[in-house]
C-alpha positions in Angstrom: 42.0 8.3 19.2 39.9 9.0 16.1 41.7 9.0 12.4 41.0 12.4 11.2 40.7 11.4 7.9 37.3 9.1 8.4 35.6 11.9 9.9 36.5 15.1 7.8 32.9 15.0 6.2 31.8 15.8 9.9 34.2 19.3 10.3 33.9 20.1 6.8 30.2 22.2 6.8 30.5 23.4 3.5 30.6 19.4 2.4 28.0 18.0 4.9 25.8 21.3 3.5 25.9 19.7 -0.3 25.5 16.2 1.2 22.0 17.2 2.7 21.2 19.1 -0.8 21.9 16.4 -2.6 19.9 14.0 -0.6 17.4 16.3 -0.5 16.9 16.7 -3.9 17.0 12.7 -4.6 14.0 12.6 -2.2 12.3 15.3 -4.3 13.0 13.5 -7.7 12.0 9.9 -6.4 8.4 11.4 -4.9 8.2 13.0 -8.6 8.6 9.9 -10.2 6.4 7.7 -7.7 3.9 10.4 -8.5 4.1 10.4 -12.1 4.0 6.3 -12.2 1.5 5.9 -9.9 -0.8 9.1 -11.8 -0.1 6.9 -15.3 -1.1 3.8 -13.8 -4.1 5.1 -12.0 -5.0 6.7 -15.3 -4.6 3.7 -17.3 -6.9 1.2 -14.9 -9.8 3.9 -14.9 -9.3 4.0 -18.9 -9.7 0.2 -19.1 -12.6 0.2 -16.5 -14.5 2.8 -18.8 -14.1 0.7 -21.9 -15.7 -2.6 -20.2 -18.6 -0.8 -18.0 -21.7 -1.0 -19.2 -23.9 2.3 -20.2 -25.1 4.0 -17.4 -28.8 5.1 -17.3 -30.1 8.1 -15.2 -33.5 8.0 -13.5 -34.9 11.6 -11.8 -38.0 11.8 -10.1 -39.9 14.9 -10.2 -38.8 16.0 -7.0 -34.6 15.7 -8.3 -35.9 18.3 -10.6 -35.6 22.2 -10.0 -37.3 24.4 -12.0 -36.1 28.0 -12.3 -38.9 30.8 -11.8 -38.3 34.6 -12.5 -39.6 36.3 -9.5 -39.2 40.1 -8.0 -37.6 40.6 -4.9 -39.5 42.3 -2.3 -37.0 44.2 0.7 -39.2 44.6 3.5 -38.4 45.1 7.9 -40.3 43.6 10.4 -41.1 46.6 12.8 -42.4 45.5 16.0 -42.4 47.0 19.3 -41.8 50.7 20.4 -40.0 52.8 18.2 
């Protein structure tokens, strides 16, 4: 026979409710804080690599290029066949 008193957490719902919230939001706060270290770390590296990278020059050909041309625009149907 089982001791009553080692599984009460498992007849009690109200308590086994605020057991799973409070694990629940532990998860939530550790993913926050993985998040935040791994954002300020991240942040930090690509901070350092801009400071010893070297200038970068851009080369376009002519064809990279658009050029921008005011035009009119003509609406117009293609009738073809028996009306």
């Amino acid at each position: 026979m089982q001791n009553p008193a080692t599984y009460s957490s498992d007849r009690n719902p109200a308590r086994r409710k605020r057991l799973w919230i409070a694990l629940a939001a532990l998860v939530v706060v550790g993913g926050v804080a993985v998040f935040l270290i791994s954002k300020n770390s991240a942040a930090r590296s690509a901070d350092e690599a801009k400071k010893n990278a070297p200038a970068v020059t851009l080369e376009f050909t002519p064809n990279d290029i658009a050029t921008v041309a005011l035009q009119p625009l003509v609406r117009t149907s293609a009738i073809a066949g028996t009306l």
